[in-house]
Backbone as XML, in Angstrom:
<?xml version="1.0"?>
<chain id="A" units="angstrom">
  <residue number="1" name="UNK">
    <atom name="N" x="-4.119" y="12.770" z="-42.904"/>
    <atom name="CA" x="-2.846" y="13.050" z="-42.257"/>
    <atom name="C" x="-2.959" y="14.286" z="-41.363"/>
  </residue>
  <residue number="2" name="UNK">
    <atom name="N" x="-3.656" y="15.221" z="-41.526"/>
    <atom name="CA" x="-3.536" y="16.671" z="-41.382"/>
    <atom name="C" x="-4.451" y="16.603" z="-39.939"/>
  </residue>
  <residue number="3" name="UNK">
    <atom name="N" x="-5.605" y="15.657" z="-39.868"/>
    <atom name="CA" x="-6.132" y="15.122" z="-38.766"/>
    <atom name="C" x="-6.080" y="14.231" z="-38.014"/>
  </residue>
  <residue number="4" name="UNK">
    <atom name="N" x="-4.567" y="13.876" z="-38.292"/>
    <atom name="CA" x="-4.069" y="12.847" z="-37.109"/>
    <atom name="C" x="-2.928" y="13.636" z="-36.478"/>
  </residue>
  <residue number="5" name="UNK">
    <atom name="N" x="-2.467" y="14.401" z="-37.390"/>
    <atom name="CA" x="-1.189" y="14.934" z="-36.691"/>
    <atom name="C" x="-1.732" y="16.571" z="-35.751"/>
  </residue>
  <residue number="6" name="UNK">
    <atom name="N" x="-3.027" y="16.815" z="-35.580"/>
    <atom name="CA" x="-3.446" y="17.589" z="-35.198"/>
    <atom name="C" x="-3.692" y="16.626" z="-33.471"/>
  </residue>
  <residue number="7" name="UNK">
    <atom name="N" x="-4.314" y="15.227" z="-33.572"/>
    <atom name="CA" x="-4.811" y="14.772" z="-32.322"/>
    <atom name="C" x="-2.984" y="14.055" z="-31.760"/>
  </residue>
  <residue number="8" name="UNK">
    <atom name="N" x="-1.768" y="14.178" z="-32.309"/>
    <atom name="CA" x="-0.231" y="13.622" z="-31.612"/>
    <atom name="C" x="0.302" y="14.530" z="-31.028"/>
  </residue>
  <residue number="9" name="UNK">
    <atom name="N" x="-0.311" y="16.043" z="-30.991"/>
    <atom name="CA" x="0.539" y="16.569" z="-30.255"/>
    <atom name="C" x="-0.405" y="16.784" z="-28.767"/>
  </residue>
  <residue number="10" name="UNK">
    <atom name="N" x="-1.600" y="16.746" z="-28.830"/>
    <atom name="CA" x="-2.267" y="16.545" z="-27.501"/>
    <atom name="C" x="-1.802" y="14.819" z="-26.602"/>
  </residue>
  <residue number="11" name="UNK">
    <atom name="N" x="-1.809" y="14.038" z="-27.668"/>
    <atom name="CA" x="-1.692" y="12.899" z="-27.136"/>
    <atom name="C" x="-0.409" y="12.668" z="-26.343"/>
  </residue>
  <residue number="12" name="UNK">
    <atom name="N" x="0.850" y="13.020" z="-27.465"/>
    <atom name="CA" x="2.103" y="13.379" z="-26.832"/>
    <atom name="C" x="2.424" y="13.799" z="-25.471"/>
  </residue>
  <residue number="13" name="UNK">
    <atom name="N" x="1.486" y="14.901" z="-25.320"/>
    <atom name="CA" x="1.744" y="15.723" z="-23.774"/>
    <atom name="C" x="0.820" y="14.983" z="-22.707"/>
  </residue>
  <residue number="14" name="UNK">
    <atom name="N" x="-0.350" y="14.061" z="-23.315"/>
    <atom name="CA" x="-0.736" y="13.542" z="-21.958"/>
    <atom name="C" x="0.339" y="12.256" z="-22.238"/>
  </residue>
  <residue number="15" name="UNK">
    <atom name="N" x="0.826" y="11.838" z="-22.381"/>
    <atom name="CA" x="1.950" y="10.238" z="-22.314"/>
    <atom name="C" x="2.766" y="11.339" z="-21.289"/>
  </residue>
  <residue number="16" name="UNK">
    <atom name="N" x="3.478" y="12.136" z="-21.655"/>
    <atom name="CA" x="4.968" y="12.744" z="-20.742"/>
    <atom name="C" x="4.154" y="12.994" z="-19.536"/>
  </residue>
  <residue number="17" name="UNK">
    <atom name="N" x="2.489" y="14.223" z="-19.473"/>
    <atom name="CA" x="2.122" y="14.257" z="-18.237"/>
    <atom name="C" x="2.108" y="12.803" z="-17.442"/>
  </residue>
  <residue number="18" name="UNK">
    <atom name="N" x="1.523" y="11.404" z="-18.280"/>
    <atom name="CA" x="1.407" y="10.757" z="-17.466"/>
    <atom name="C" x="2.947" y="9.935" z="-16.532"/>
  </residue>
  <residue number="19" name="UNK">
    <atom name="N" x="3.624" y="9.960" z="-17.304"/>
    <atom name="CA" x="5.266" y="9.292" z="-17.185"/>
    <atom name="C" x="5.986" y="10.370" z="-15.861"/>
  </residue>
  <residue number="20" name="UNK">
    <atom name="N" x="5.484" y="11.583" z="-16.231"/>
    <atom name="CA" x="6.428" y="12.688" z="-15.586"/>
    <atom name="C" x="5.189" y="12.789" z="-14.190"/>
  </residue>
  <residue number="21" name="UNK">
    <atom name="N" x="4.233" y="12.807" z="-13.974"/>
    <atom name="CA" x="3.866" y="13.443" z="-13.117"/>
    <atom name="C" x="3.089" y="11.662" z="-11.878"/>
  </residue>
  <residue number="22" name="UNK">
    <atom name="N" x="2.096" y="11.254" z="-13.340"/>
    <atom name="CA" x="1.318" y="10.229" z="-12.760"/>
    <atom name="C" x="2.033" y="9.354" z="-11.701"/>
  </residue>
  <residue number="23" name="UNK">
    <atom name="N" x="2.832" y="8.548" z="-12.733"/>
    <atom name="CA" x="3.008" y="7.442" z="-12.920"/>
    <atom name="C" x="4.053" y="7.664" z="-11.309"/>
  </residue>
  <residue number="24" name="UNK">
    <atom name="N" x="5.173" y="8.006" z="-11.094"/>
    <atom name="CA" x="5.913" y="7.941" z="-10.340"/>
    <atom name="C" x="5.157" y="8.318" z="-8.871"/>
  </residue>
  <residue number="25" name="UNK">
    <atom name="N" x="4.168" y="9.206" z="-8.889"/>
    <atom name="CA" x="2.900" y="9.100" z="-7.879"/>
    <atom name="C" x="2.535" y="8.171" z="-7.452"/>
  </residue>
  <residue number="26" name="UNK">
    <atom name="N" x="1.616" y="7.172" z="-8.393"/>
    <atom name="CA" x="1.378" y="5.869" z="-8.047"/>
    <atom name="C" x="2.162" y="5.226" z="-7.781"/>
  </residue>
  <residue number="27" name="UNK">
    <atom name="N" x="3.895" y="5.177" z="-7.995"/>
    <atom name="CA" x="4.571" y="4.031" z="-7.217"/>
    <atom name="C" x="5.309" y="4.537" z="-6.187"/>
  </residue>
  <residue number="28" name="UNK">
    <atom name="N" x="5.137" y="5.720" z="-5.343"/>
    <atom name="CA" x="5.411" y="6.134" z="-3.424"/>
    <atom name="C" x="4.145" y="5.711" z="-3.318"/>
  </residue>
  <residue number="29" name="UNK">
    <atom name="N" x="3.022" y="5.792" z="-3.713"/>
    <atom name="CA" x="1.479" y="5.301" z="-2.829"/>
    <atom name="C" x="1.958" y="4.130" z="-2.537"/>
  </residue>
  <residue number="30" name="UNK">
    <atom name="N" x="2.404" y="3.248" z="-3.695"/>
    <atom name="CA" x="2.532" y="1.545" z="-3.489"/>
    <atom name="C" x="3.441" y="1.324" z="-2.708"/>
  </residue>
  <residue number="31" name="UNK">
    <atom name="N" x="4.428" y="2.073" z="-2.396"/>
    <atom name="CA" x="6.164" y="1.995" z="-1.794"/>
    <atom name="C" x="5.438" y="2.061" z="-0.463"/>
  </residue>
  <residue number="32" name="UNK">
    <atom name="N" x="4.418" y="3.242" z="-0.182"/>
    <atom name="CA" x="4.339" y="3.159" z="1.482"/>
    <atom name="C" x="3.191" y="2.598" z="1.903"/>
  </residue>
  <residue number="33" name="UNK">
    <atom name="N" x="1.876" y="1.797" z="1.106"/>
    <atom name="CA" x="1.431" y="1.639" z="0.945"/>
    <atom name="C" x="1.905" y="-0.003" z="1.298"/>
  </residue>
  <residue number="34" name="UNK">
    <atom name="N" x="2.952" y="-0.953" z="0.269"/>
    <atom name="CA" x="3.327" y="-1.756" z="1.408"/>
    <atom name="C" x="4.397" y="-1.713" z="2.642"/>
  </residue>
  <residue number="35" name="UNK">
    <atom name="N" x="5.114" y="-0.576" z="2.627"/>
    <atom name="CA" x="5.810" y="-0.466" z="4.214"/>
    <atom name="C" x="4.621" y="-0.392" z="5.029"/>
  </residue>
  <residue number="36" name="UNK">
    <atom name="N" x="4.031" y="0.044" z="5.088"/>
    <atom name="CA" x="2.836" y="0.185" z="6.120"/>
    <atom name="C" x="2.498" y="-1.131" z="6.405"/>
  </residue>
  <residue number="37" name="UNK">
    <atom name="N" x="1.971" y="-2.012" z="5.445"/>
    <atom name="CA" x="1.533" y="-3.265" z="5.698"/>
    <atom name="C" x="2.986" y="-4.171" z="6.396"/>
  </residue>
  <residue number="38" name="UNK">
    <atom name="N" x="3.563" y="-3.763" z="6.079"/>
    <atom name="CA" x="5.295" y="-4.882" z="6.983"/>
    <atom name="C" x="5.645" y="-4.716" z="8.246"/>
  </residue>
  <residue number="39" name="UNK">
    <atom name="N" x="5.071" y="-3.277" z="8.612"/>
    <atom name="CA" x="5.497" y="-2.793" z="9.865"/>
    <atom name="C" x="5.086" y="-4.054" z="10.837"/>
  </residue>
  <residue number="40" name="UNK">
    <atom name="N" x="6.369" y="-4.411" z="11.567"/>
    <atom name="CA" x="6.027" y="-5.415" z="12.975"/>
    <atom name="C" x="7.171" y="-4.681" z="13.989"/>
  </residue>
  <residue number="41" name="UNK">
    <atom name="N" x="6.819" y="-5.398" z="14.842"/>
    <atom name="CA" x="7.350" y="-4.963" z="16.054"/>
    <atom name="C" x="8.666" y="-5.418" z="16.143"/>
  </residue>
  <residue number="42" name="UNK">
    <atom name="N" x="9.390" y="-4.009" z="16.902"/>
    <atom name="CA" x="10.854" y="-4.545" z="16.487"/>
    <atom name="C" x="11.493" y="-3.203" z="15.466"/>
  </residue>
  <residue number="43" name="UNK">
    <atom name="N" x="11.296" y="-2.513" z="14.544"/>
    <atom name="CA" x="11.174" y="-1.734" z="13.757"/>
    <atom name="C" x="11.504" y="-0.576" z="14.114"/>
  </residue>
  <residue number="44" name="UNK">
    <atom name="N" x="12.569" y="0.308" z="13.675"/>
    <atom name="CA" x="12.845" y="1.499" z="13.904"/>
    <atom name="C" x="12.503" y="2.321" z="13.006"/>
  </residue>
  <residue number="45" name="UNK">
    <atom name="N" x="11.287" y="3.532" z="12.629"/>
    <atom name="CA" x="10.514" y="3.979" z="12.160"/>
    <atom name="C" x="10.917" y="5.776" z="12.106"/>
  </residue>
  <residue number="46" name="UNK">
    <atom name="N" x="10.665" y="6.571" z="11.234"/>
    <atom name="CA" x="10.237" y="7.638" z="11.366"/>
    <atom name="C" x="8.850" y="8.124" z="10.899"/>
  </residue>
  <residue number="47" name="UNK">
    <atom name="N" x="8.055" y="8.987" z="11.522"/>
    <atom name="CA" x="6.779" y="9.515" z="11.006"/>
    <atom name="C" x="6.803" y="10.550" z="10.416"/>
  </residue>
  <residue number="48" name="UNK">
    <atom name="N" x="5.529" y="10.636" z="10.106"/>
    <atom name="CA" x="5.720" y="11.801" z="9.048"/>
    <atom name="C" x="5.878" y="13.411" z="9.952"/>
  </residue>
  <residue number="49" name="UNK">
    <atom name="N" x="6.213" y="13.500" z="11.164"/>
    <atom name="CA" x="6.472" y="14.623" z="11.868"/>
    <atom name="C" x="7.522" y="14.557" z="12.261"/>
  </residue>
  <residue number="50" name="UNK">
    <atom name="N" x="8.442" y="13.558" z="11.790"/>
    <atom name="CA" x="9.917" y="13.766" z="12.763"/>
    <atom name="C" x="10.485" y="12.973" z="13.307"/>
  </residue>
  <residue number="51" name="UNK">
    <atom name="N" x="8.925" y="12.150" z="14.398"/>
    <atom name="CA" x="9.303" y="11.894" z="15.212"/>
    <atom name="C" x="10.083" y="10.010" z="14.961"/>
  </residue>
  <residue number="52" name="UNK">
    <atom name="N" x="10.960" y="9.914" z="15.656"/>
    <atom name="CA" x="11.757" y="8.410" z="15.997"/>
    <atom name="C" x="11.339" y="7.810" z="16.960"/>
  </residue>
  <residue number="53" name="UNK">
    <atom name="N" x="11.171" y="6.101" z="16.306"/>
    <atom name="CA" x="10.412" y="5.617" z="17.598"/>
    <atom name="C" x="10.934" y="4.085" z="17.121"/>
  </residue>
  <residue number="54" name="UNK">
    <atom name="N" x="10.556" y="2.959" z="18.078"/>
    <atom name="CA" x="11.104" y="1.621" z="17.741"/>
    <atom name="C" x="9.245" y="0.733" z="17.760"/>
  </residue>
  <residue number="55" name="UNK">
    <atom name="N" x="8.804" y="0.230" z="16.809"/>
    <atom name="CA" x="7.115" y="-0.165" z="16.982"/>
    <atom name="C" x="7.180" y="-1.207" z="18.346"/>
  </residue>
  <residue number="56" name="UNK">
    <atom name="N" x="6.142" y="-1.022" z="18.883"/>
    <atom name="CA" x="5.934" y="-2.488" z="20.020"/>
    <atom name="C" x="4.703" y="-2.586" z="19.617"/>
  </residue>
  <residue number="57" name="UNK">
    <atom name="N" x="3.903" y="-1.991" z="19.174"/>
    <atom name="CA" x="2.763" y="-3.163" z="18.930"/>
    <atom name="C" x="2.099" y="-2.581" z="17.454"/>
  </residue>
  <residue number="58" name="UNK">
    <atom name="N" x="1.126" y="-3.406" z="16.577"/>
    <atom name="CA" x="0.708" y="-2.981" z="15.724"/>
    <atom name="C" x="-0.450" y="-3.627" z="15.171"/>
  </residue>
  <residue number="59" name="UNK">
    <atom name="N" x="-1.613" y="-3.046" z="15.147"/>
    <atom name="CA" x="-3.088" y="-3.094" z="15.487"/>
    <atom name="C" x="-3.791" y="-2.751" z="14.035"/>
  </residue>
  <residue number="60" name="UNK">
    <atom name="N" x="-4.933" y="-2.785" z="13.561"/>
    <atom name="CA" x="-5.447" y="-2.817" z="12.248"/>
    <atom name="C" x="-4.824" y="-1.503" z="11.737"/>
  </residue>
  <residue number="61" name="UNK">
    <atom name="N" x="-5.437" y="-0.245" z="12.808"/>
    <atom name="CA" x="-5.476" y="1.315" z="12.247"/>
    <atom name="C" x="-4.051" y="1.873" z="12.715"/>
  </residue>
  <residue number="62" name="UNK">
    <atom name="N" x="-3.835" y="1.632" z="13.774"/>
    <atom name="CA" x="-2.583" y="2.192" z="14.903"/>
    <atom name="C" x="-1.384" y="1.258" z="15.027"/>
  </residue>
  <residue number="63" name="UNK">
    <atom name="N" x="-0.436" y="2.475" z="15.584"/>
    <atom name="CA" x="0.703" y="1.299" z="15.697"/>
    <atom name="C" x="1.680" y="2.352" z="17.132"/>
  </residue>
  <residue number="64" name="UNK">
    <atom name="N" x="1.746" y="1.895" z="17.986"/>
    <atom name="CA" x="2.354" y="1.907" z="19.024"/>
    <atom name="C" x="4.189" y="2.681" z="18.845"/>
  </residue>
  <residue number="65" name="UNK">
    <atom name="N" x="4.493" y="3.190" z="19.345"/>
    <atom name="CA" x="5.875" y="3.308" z="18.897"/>
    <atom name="C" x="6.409" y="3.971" z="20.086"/>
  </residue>
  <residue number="66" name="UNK">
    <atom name="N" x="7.426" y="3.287" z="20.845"/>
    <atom name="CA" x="8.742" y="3.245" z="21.811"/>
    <atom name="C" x="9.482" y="4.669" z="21.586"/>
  </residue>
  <residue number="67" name="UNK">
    <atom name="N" x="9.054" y="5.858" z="21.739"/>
    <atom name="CA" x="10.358" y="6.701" z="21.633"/>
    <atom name="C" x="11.304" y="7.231" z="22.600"/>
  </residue>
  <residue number="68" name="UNK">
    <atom name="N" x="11.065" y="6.880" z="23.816"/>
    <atom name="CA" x="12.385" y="6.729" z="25.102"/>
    <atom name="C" x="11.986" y="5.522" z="25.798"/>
  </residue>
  <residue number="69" name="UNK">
    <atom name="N" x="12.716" y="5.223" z="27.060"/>
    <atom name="CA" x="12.672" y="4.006" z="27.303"/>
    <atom name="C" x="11.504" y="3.744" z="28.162"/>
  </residue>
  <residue number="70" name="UNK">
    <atom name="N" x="11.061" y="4.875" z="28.486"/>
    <atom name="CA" x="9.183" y="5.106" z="29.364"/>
    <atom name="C" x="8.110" y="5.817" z="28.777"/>
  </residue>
  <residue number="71" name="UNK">
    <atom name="N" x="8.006" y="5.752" z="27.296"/>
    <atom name="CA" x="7.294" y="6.427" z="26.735"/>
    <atom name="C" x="6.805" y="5.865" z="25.832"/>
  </residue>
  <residue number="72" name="UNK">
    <atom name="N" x="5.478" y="5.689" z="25.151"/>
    <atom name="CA" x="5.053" y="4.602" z="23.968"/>
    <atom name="C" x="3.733" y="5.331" z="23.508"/>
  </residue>
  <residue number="73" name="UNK">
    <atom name="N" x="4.188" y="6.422" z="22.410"/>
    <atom name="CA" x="2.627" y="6.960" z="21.843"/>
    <atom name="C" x="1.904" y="6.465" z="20.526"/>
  </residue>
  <residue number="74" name="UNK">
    <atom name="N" x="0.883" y="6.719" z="20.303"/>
    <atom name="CA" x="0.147" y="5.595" z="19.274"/>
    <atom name="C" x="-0.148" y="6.565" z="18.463"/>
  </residue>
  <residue number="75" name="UNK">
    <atom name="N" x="0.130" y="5.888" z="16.931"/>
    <atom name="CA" x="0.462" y="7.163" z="15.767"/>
    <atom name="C" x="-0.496" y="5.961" z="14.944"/>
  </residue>
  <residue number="76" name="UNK">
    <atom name="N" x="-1.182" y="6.569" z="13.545"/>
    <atom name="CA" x="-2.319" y="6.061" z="12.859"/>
    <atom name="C" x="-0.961" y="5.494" z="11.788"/>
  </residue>
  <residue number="77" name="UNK">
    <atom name="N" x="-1.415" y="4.404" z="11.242"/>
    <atom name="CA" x="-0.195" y="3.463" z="10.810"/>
    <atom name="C" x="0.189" y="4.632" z="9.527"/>
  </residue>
  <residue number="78" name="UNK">
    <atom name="N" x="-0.815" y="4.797" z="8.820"/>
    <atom name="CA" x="-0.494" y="5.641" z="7.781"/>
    <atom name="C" x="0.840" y="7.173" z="7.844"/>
  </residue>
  <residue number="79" name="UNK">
    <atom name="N" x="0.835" y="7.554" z="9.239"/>
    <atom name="CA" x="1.658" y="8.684" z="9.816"/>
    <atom name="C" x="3.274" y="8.162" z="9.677"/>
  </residue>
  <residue number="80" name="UNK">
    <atom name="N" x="3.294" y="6.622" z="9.577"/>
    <atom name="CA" x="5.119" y="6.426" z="9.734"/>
    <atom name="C" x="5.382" y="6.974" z="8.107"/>
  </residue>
  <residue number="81" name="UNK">
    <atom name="N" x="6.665" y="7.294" z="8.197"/>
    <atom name="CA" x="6.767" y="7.946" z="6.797"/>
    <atom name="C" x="7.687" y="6.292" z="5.834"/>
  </residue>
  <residue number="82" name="UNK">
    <atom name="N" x="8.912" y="6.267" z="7.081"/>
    <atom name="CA" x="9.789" y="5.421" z="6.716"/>
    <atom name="C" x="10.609" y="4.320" z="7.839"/>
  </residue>
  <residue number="83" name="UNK">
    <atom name="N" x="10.721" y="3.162" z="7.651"/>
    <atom name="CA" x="12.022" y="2.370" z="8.378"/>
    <atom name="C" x="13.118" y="3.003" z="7.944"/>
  </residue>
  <residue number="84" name="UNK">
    <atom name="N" x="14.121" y="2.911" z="9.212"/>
    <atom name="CA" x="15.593" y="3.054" z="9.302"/>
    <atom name="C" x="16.324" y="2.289" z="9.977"/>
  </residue>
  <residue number="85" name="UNK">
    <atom name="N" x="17.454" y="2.404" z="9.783"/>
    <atom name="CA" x="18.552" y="1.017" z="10.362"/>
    <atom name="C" x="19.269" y="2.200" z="11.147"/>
  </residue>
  <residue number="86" name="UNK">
    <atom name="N" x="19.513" y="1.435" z="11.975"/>
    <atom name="CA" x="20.398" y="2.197" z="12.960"/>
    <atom name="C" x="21.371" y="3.034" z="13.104"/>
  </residue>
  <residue number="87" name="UNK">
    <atom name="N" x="22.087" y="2.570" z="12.383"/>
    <atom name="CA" x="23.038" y="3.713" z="10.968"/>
    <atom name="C" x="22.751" y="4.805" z="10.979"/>
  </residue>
  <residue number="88" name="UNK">
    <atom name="N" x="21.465" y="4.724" z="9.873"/>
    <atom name="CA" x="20.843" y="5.839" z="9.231"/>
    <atom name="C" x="20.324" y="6.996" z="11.009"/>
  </residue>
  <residue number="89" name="UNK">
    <atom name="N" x="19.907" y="6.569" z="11.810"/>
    <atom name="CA" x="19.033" y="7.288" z="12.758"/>
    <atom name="C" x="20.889" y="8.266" z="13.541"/>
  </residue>
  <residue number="90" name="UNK">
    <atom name="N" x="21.895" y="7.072" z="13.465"/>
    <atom name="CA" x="23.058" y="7.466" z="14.190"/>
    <atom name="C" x="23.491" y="9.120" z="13.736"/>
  </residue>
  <residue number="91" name="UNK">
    <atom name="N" x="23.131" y="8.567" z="12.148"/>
    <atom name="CA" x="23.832" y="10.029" z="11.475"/>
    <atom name="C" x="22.613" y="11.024" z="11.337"/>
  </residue>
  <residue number="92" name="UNK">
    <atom name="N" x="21.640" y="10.890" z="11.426"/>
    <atom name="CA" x="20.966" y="11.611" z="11.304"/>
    <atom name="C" x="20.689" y="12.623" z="13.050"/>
  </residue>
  <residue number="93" name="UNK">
    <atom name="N" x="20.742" y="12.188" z="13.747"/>
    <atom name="CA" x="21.179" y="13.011" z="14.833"/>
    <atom name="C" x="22.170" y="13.602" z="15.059"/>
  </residue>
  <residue number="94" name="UNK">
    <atom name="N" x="23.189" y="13.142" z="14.755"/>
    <atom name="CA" x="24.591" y="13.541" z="14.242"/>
    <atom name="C" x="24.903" y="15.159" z="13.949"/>
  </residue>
  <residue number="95" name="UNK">
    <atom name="N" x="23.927" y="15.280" z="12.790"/>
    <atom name="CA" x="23.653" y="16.097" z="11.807"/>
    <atom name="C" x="23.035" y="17.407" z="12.783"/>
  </residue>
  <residue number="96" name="UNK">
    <atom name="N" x="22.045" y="17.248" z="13.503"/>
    <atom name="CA" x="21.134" y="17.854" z="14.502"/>
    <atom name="C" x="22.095" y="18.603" z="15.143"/>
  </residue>
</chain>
């Protein structure tokens, strides 16, 4: 007894490290991990710098993105952070 209840309280704290720290890690990898893979053209996007853009094209590594109506710079697919709906981009300038 005295040597099991010596190895539950190490065990204990790696279960919570893994629940509290791991685990919710591994599921934003998977969250953007498949947004990345969905991205098509058409798509109103933010990257991970800020920037707002609408995708026009999207290529193995890169993905193209519309951010005025004469402007189209190419960001590494991994850089979009998130999709947004139009809504969301309305108020968020709003805010600015």
């Amino acid at each position: 007894m005295d040597a099991f209840s010596g190895l539950l309280i190490p065990l204990l704290f790696l279960a919570v490290l893994y629940f509290l720290l791991i685990r919710p890690q591994q599921k934003r990898q998977r969250q953007h991990r498949d947004l990345i893979a969905s991205l098509q053209k058409g798509d109103d996007v933010v990257t991970i710098g800020g920037m707002h853009g609408r995708v026009q094209s999207v290529a193995d590594d890169y993905v193209d993105l519309e951010v005025t109506d004469d402007t189209v710079l190419r960001f590494q697919r991994q850089a979009v952070a998130r999709k947004v709906t139009y809504g969301e981009q309305v108020e968020e300038s709003s805010k600015a």
